[in-house]
N, C-alpha and C positions, 0 to 999 in steps of 0.2 A: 702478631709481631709485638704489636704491646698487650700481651695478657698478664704478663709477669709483674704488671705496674697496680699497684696498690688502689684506692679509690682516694688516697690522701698522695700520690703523687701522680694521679692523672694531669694536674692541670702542667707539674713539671714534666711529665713526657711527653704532654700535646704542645708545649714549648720548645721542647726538644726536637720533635719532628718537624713542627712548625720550622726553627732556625734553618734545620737542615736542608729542608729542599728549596727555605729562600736563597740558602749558600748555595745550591745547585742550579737552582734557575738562574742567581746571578752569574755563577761561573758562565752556563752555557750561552745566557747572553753578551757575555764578555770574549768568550770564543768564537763567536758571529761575527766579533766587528775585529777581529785579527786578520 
């Protein structure tokens, strides 16, 4: 998924995926308490 990513922009796409499934974890916890 990230092979496409450089060794000088690893740490910004392990950021990037990082963000993303905290924005998903938060989403789906915030869906729970609906």
């Amino acid at each position: 998924m990230l092979l496409w990513c450089s060794p000088f922009l690893a740490c910004l796409c392990l950021f990037s995926n990082s963000c993303f499934w905290l924005l998903l974890n938060f989403s789906l916890m915030f869906s729970l308490f609906l």
